[in-house]
Residue frames relative to the residue before (quaternion, step in Angstrom):
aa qw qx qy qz dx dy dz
X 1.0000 0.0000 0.0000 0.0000 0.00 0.00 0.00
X 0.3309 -0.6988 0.6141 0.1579 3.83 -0.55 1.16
X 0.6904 -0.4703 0.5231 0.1691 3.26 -1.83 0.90
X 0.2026 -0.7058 0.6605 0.1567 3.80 -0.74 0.58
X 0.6785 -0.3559 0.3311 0.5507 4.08 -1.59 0.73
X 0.8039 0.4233 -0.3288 0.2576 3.54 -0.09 -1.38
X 0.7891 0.3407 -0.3065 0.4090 3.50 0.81 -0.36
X 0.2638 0.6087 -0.5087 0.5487 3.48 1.69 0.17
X 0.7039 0.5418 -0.3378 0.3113 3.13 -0.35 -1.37
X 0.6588 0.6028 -0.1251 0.4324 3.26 0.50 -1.97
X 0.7098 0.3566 -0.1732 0.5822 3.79 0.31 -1.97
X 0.6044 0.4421 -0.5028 0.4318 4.22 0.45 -0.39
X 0.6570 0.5323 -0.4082 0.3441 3.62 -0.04 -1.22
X 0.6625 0.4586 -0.3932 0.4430 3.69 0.60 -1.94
X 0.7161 0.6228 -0.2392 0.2051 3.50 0.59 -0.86
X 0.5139 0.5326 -0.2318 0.6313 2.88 1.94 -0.95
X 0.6695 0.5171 -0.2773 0.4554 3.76 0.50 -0.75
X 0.6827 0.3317 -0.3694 0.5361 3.58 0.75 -0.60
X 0.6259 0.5760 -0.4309 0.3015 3.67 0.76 -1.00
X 0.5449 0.6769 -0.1078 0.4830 3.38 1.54 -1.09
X 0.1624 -0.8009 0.5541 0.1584 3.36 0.42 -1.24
X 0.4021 0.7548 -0.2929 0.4275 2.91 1.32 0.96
X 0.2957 -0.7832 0.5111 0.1947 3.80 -0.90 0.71
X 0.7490 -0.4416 0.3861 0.3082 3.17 -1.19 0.54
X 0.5260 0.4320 -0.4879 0.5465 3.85 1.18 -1.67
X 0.7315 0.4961 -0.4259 0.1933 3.80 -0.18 -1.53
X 0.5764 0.6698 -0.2883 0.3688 3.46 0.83 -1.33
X 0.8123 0.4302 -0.1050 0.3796 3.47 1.06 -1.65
X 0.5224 0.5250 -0.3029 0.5997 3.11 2.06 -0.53
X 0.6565 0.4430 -0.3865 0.4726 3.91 0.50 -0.33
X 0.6977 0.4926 -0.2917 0.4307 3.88 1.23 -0.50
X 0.1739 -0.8144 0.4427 0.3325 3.21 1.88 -0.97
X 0.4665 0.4606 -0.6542 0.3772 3.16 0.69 1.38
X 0.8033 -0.2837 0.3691 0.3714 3.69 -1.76 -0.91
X 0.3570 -0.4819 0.6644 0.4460 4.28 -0.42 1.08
X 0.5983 0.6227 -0.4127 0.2896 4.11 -0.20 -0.68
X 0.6920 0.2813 -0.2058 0.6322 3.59 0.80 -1.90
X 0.5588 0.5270 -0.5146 0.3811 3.74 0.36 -0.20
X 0.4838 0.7974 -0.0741 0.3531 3.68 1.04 -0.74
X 0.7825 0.3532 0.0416 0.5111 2.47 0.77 -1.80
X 0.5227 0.5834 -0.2209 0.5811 3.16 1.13 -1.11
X 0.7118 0.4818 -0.2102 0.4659 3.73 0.21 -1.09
X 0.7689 0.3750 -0.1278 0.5019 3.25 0.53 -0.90
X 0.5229 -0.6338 0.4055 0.4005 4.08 1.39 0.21
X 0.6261 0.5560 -0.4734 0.2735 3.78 0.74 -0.11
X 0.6685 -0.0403 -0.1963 0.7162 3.39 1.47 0.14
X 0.7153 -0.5709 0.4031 -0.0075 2.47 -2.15 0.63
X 0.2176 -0.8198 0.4895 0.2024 4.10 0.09 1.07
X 0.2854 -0.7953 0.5090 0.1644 3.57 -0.11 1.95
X 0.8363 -0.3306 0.2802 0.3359 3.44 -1.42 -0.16
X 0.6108 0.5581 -0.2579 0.4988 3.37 1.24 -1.21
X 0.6135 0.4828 -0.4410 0.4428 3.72 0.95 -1.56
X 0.5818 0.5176 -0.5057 0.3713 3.80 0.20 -1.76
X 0.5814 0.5512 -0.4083 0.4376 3.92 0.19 -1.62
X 0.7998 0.3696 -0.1692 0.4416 3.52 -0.52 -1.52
X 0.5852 0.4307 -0.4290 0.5366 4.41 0.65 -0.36
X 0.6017 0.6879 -0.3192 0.2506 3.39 0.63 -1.19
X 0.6568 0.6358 -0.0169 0.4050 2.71 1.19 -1.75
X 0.8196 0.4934 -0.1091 0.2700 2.70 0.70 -1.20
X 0.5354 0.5825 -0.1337 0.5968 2.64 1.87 -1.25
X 0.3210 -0.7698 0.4565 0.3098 3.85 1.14 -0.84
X 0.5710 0.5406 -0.5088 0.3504 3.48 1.16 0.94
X 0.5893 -0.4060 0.4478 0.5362 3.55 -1.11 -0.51
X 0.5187 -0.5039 0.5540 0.4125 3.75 -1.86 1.01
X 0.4691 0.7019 -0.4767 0.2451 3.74 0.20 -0.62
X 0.6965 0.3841 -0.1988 0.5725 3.38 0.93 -2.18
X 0.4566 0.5526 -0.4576 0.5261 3.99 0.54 -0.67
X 0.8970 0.0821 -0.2753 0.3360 3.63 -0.62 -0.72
X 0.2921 0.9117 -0.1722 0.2320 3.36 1.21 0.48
X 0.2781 -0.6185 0.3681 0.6362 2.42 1.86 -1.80
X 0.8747 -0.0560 0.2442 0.4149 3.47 -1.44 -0.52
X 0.6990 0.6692 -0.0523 0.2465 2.32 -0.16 -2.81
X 0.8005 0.2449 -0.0472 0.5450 3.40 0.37 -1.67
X 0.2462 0.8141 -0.3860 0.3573 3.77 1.26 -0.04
X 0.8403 0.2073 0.2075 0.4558 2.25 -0.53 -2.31
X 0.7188 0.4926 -0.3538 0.3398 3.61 0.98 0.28
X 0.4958 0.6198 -0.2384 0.5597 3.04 2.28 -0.30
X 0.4772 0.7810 -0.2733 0.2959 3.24 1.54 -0.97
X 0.2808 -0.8805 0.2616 0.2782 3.76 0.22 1.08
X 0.5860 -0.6391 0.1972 0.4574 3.99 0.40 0.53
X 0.5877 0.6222 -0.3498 0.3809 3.38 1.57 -0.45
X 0.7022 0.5422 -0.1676 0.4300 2.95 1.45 -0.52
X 0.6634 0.6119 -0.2620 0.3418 3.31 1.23 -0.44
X 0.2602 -0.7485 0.4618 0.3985 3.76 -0.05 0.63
X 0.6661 -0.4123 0.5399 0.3080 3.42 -2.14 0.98
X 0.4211 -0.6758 0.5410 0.2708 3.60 -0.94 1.09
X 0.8393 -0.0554 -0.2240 0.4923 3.68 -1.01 1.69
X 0.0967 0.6166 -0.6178 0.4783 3.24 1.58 2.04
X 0.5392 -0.6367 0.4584 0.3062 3.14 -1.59 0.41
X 0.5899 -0.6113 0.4853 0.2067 3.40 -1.22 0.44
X 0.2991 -0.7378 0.5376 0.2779 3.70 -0.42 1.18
X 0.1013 -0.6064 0.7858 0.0671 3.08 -1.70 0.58
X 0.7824 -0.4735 0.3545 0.1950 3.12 -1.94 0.33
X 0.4115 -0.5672 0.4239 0.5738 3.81 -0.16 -0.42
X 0.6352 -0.5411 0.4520 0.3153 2.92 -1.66 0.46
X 0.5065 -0.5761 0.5197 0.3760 3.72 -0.85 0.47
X 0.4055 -0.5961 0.6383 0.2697 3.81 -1.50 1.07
X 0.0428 -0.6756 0.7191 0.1567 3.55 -1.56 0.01
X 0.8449 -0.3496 0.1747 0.3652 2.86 -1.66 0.54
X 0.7304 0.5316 -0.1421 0.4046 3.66 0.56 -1.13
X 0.5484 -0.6076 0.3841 0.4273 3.60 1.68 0.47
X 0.7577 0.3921 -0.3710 0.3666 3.95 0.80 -0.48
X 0.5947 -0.4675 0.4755 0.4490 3.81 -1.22 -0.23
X 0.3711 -0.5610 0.6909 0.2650 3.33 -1.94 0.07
């Protein structure tokens, strides 16, 4: 049974994120939407419209083409600068400021 757009779509991104070592907050902060609507989206309760695919694509620095592709082509378009070093660390977001000028 073959993959439909939406779960291509869906199975490419996680894929691009692990390849990456990236987190969702980061992903959602580079789209300027919610780690939340990223989520959602990810998780099938909404839907990643044309513009998002456009704007992940980007981001990631491949063509929408390999993005709606699947995985596979994803993470193989995926330029090496970008990929994390296997048992590299995993990006995370900045740390949140608090009142007192330091980090949490």
């Amino acid at each position: 049974m073959s993959m439909g757009l939406v779960e291509r779509v869906r199975s490419a991104v996680a894929a691009l994120l692990h390849a990456t070592g990236e987190s969702q907050t980061a992903l959602a902060a580079a789209l300027g939407v919610s780690q939340a609507q990223v989520s959602r989206r990810q998780s099938g309760s909404a839907a990643w419209s044309l513009a998002d695919c456009d704007a992940v694509a980007a981001h990631y620095g491949v063509d929408v083409l390999d993005l709606l592709a699947g995985p596979t082509r994803a993470v193989e378009a995926l330029p090496a600068a970008r990929r994390r070093l296997p048992g590299g660390p995993i990006a995370t977001a900045r740390p949140a400021a608090v009142p007192d000028g330091g980090t949490r």
